[in-house]
Each structure stands twice: as structure tokens, then as C-alpha cells.
C-alpha positions as CSV (number, residue, x, y, z in Angstrom):
1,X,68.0,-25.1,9.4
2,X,67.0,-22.1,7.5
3,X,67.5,-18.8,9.1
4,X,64.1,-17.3,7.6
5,X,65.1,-13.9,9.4
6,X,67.8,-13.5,7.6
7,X,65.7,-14.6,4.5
8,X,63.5,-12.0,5.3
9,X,65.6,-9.4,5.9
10,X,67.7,-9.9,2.6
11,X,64.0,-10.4,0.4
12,X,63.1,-6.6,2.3
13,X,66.0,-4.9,1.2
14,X,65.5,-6.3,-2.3
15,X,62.4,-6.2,-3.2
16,X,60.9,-3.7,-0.4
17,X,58.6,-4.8,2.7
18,X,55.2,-6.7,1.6
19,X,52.8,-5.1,1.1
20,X,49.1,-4.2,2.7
21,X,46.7,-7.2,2.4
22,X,44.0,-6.2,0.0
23,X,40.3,-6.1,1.8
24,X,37.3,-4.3,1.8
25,X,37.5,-1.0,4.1
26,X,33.8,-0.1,4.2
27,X,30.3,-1.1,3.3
28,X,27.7,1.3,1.5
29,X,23.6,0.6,2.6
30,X,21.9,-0.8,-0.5
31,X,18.8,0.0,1.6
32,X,17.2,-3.4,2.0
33,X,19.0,-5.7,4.5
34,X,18.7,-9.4,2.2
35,X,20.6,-8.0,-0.8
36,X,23.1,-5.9,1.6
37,X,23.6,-10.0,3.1
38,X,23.5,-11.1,-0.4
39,X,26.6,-9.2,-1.8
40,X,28.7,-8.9,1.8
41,X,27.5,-12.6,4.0
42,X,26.5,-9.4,6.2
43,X,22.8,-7.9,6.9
44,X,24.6,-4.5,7.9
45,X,27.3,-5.1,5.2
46,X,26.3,-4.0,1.2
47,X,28.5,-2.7,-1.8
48,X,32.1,-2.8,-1.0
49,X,34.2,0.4,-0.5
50,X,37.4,0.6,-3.3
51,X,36.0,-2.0,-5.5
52,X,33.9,-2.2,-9.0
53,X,30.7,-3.2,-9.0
54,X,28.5,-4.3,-12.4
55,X,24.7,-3.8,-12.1
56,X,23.4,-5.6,-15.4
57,X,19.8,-6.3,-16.8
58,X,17.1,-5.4,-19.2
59,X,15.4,-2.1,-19.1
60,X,13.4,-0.8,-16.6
61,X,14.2,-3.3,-13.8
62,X,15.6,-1.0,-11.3
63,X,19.5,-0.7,-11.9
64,X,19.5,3.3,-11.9
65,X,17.3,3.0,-8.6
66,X,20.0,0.8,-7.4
67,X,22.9,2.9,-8.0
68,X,21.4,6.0,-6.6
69,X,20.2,4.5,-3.3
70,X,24.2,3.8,-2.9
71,X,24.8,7.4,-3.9
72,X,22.5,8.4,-1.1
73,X,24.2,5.9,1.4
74,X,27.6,7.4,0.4
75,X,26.6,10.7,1.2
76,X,25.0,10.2,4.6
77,X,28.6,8.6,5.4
78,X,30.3,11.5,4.7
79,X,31.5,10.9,1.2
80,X,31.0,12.1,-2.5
81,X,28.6,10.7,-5.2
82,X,29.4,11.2,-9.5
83,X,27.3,10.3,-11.7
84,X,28.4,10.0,-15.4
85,X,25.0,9.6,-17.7
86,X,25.9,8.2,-20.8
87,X,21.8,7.8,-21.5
88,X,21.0,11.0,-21.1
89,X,18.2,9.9,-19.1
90,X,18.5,10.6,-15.2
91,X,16.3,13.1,-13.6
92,X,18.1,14.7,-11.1
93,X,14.7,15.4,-9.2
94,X,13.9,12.0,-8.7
95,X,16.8,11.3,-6.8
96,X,16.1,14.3,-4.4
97,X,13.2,12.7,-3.8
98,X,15.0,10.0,-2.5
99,X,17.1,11.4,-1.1
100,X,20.2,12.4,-3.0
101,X,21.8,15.5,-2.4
102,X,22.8,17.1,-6.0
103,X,24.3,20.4,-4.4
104,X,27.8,21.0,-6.1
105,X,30.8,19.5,-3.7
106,X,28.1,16.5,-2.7
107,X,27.5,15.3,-6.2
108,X,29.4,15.2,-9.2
109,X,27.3,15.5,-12.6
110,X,28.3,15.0,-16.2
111,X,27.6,13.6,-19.6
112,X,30.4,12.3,-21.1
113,X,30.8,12.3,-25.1
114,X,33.5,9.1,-25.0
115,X,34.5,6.4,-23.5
116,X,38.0,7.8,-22.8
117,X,36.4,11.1,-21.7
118,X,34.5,9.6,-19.1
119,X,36.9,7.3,-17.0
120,X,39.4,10.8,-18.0
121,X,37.2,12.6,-15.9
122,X,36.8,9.8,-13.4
123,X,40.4,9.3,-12.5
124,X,41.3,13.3,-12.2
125,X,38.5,13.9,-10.1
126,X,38.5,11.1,-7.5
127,X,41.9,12.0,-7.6
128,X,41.4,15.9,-6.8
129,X,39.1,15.0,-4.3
130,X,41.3,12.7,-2.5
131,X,44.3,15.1,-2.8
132,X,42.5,18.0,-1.6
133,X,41.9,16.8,1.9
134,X,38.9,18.3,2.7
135,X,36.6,15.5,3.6
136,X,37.5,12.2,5.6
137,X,40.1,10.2,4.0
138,X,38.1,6.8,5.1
139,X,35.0,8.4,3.3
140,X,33.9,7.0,0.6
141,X,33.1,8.2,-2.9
142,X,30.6,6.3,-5.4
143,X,30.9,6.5,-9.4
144,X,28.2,6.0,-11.4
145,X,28.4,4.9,-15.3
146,X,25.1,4.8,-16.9
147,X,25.8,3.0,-18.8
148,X,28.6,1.0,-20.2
149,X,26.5,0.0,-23.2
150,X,26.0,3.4,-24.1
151,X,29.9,4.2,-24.1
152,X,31.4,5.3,-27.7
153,X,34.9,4.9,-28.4
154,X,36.3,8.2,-29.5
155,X,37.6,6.2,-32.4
156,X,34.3,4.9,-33.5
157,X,33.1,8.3,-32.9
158,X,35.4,10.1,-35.3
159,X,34.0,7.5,-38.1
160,X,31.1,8.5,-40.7
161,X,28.5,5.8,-39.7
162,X,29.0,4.7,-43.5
163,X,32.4,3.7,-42.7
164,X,31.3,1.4,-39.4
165,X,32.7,-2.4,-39.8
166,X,32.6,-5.5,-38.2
167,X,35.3,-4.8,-35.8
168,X,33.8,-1.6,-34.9
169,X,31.2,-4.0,-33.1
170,X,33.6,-5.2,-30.7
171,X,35.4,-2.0,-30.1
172,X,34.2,-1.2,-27.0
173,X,35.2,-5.0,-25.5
174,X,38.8,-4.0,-26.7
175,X,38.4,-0.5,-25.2
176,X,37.2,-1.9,-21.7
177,X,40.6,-4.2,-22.3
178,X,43.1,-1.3,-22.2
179,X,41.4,0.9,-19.3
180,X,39.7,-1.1,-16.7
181,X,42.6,-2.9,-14.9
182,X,43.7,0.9,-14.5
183,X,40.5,1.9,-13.0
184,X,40.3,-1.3,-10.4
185,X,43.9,0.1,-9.0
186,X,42.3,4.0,-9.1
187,X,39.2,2.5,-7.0
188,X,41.3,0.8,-4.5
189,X,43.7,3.5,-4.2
190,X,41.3,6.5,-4.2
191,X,38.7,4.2,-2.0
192,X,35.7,4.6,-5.0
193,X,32.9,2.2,-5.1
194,X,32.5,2.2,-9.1
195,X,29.4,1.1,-10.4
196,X,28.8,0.2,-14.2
197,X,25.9,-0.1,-14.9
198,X,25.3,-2.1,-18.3
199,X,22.2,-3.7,-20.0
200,X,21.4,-6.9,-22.0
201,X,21.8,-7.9,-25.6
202,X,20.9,-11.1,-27.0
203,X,22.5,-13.3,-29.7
204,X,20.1,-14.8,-31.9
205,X,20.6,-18.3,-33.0
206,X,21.7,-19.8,-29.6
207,X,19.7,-23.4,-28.9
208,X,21.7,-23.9,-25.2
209,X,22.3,-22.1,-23.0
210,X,21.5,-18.0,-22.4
211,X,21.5,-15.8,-25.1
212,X,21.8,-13.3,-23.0
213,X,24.8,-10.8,-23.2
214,X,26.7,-7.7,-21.3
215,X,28.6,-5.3,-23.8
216,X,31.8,-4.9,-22.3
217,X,33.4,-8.4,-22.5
218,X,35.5,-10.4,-20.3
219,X,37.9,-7.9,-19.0
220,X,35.0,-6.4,-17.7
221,X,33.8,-9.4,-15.6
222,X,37.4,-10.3,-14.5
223,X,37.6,-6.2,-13.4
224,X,34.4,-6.5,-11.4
225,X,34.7,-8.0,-8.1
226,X,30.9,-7.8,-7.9
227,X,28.4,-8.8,-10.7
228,X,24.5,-8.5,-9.9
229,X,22.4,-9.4,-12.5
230,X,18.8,-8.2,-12.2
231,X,15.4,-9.3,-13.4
232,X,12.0,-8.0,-13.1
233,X,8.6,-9.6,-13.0
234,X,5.4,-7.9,-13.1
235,X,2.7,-7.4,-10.2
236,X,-0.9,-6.9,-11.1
237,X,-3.6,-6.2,-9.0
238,X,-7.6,-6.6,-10.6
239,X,-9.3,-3.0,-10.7
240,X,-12.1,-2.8,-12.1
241,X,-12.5,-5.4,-13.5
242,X,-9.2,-5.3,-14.9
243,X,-5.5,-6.2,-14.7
244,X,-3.2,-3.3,-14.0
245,X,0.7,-3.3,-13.2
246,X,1.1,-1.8,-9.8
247,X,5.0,-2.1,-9.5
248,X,7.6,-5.4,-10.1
249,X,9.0,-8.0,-8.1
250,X,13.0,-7.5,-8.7
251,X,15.6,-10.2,-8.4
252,X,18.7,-9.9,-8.3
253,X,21.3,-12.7,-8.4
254,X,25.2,-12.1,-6.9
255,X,26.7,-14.4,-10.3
256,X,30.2,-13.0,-9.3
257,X,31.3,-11.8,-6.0
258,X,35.0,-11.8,-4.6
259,X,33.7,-10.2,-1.0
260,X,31.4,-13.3,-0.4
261,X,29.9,-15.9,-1.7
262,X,28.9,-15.8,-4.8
263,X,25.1,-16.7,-6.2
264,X,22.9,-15.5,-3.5
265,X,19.6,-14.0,-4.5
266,X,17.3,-11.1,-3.4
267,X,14.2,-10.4,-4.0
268,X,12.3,-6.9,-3.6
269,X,8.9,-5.0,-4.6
270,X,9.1,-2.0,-6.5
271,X,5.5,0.0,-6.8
272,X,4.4,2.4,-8.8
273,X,2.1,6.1,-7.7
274,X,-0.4,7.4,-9.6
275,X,2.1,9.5,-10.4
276,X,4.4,7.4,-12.3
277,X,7.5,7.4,-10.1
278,X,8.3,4.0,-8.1
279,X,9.2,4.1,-4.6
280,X,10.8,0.4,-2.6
281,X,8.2,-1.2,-0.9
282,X,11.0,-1.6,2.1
283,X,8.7,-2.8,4.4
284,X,6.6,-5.4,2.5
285,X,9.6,-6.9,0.7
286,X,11.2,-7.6,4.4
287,X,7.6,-9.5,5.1
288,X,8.0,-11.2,2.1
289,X,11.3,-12.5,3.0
290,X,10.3,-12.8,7.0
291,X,7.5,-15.1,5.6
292,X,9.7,-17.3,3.1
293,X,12.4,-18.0,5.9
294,X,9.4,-19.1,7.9
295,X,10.0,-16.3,10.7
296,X,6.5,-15.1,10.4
297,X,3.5,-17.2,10.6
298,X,0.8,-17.0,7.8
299,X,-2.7,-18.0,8.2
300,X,-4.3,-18.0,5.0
301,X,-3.5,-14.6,2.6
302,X,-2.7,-13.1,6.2
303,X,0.7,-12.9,8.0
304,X,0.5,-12.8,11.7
305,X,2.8,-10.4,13.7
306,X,4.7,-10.7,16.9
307,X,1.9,-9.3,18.2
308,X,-0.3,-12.2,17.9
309,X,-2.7,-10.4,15.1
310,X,-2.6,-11.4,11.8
311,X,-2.9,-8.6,8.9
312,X,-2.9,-8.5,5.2
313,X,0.7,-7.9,4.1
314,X,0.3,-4.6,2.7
315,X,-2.1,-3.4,5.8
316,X,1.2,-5.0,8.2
317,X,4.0,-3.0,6.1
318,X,1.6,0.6,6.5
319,X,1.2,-0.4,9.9
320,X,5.0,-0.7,10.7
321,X,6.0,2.3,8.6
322,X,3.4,4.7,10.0
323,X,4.7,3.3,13.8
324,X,8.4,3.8,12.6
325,X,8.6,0.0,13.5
326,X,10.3,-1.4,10.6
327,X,13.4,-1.6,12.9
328,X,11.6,-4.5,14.8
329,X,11.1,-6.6,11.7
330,X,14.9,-5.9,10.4
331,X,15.8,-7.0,14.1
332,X,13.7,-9.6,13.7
333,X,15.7,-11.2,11.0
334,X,19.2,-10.7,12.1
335,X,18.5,-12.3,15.2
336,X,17.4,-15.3,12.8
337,X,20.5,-15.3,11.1
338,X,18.6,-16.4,8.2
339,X,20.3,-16.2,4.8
340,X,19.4,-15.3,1.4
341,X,18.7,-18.3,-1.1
342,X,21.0,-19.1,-3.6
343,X,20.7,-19.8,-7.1
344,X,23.4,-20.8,-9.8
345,X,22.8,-18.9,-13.0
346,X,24.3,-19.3,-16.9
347,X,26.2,-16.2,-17.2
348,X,25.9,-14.0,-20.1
349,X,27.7,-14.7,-23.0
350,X,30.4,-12.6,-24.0
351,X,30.3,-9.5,-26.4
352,X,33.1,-10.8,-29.0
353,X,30.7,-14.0,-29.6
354,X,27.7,-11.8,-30.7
């Protein structure tokens, strides 16, 4: 019989002890429970502490919003929030708003020039923070990179534009090949939820299948252990006698997720002030999905509450957040144990076939 003991024992002082199972330590709030479920099987679950995280779409569909509600969530736990804007297009004030804290120690701000430069920058200063000691060690930090598409090479950078080939096309694939397996090890070791945000190209000639596209290519999706792809569809409301856009219905689909299962979807409403600046319809996106899973009643274009009185949607979501009663719908739908739909999408085709 085999002494595995001994076997044990003689593998140990070889080799070392095995090491620590690889898991998730923490989750950060997205901010709406079915897309927290959606990413983590968990209503109170959400992004994944020590892990990268893609956030891809087309423009204006709600991937900065995203990313800055999990700064936000970050924060409240204790932790630190970066942000590295590659755009050159976040207003600082808009996150206050919601809620970010961009006071120096809470929130790390900077626009990179590079590629190199900004995951440089990244791995020094998750590093510093972690080896200065000064906030919880289980806290956890969020990076943002807005966006990935927007990354330059510092060799395509140091090129006359007249001088740009071909492979200068794919550079950035072959860039994301040499550094992001080092920054999935930073983020586990430094506990950093890293977020890339990334948008959508399209390849022309394609007859089946998406034409779709995420610069980056397939190192990036095999880095990622969550990939939410985002869409956005417009809501009108009649005004006069015409059609305006009030906000967007957002949907987001889970196409790769190594925390959960993958493919689950979430759906949102995102509306627009007079002022220009959109705000999460929280409350009438949770009706929306209360009413799909068939856990609140409808009669007609009205939803009827536990209460017994049935309201207009948008009349039932003002209700509950002038009451401070959104908790009893969230309630409401854990105790369901409904579950997000799931859809199977055709993933984006990779950047070196473009």
C-alpha cells in the first residue's frame, strides 16, 4: 500500500507545501442587486475582489457609470479607488455627485501618455499602498482603465504617423500579450479589482456571425475572469406631441465569468435631467425585474404593490424612494430567490482578424 504520508512529506520538502486555493476574498456593490446576482450567483455578491474585470460596449451605454459606482462601493468599504483616463473625458464632478470621494489618499487620478506608463503606475502604486499599511489589508482597492482602446504603445507613439504600418494595427493585442498575465498576479496579490474598460469596433465584410470587436485581443479575454458586454436601447416618452429620449434601457450580458455562471443578463434604466446628467432609476429597474419574475402583479399599465394598490411604475418607484422603502422591494426579491435570465451571445471577434 502506498504510504501517501511519506509521499507527502518527501513532495513538501521538495517542492514546498501547496499552496493557498485561489478564490474570491470580497465582493464590491455594483449598486443594483440583479446584475450584483448576475456576475457573483449572489444578490449581495457583485465584482470580485483581486480579479480583472472587462466592461465592453459602444459609446454612451453606461460603462464609466459602471465603473465608478464600484469606485464608490470600494470606498464605503474602506478601500482605495484609481482611475487612469486614457479619454480624457471623466468629470471628476459627476462622480461626487454620486458619490465618489476624489480627495487625495481616497482616489487616485491620472492620465497616462502609454500603455506601459499606465499599468507602470498601476503596479507601483497598488503596491505602495499595500506596503504602507495604513488601511485594512482585506480592503479593497479598484483600478480603472478608461479605456483600453485608447491605450498607445510607447513604440507606436515614438513613430511619425507617416511611418504607421499594418502591424502597427495590432500592436496593442501584442502589447496586452506581454503585460496582462503580470497584472492578473499583481491584482490577486495586491487584492485590486481592475476594471478595463474597452469599446467596440467592427469589421466590415463579415456575413455570419458578429462583427463586433474588443481591441485588446485574446490574452485579454483569457486575463479577464469577468467579461460584461453592454448594450443600450433608447426610452422615449411623447411630449408634445413629440418623441424625446428620456434615458436608456441598459443590458448587460456576463459572456465570460470564472466566479459564476457565465451568460446571465441584467437589465437597468438609466434617465436623463433636464440637465443632462443621468442618474440609475434604482428603484424602477427593480419593478421592472419584480414584474418579469412575476413577483408583482400587473393590472393593465399598472403594477400592484404588497399593499394591495396598484400604481403606475414610475408613481411606485417615487413612492418607495421618497418612503426610503426600496429595501422592501430588494427584500422582496431575495426572498424569491429569483434569478437573472440568461442569454448565450456570439462573442466579439478578435482584434488580430480586423
Amino acid at each position: 500500500m502506498i504510504d501517501f504520508a511519506k509521499l507527502a512529506a518527501a513532495m513538501e520538502k521538495a517542492g514546498g507545501a501547496n499552496a493557498d486555493v485561489t478564490g474570491v476574498q470580497g465582493w464590491l456593490d455594483t449598486g443594483y442587486m440583479p446584475l450584483n446576482h448576475a456576475i457573483s450567483g449572489d444578490y449581495h455578491g457583485g465584482a470580485p475582489h483581486g480579479r480583472i474585470m472587462e466592461i465592453f460596449g459602444p459609446e454612451s451605454c453606461g460603462k464609466t457609470w459602471l465603473a465608478t459606482m464600484l469606485m464608490i462601493a470600494c470606498q464605503k468599504a474602506g478601500g482605495v479607488a484609481g482611475f487612469h483616463d486614457h479619454e480624457r473625458s471623466f468629470i471628476p464632478a459627476i462622480g461626487e455627485a454620486l458619490g465618489l470621494d476624489t480627495s487625495p489618499g481616497r482616489w487616485f487620478f491620472k492620465k497616462p501618455i502609454t500603455f506601459e506608463e499606465s499599468w507602470s503606475t498601476f503596479i507601483k502604486t497598488t503596491t505602495a499602498i499595500r506596503d504602507a499599511k495604513v488601511i485594512d489589508p482585506t480592503a479593497p482597492l479598484v483600478w480603472v482603465f478608461d479605456s483600453l482602446a485608447q491605450m498607445v504603445p510607447a513604440a507606436k507613439l515614438a513613430k511619425d504617423v507617416t511611418d504607421l504600418n499594418m502591424n502597427d494595427t495590432t500592436m496593442l493585442s501584442r502589447v496586452c500579450s506581454a503585460v496582462l498575465p503580470g497584472v492578473a498576479m499583481v491584482a490577486e496579490r495586491n487584492n485590486v479589482t481592475v476594471i478595463i474598460l474597452n469599446q467596440i469596433r467592427q469589421k466590415p465584410g463579415v456575413a455570419y456571425g458578429s462583427p463586433d470587436y474588443a481591441p485588446g485581443g485574446k490574452t485579454r479575454d483569457h486575463a479577464c475572469s469577468v467579461r460584461i458586454q453592454l448594450g443600450a436601447s433608447r426610452l422615449m416618452k411623447e411630449e408634445g406631441g413629440e418623441k424625446v429620449m428620456i434615458g436608456q434601457e441598459v443590458k448587460a450580458v456576463i459572456i465570460k465569468n470564472k466566479v459564476s455562471r457565465p451568460f446571465a443578463v441584467a437589465k437597468w434604466r438609466f434617465l436623463f435631467g433636464e440637465d443632462g446628467v443621468g442618474r440609475f432609476a434604482v428603484a424602477e429597474s427593480l419593478i421592472d425585474f419584480a414584474v418579469a419574475k412575476k413577483l408583482l402583479e400587473v393590472a393593465g399599465s399598472r403594477v400592484i404593490w404588497t399593499d394591495g394598490v396598484s400604481y403606475f411604475k414610475s408613481v411606485l418607484a417615487r413612492k418607495l424612494e421618497a418612503e426610503g422603502r426600496v429595501g422592501e422591494l430588494e427584500a422582496l426579491i431575495v426572498a424569491s430567490g429569483a434569478k437573472p435570465d440568461e442569454e448565450i451571445v456570439s462573442d466579439v471577434a478578435e482584434e488580430t482578424a480586423a
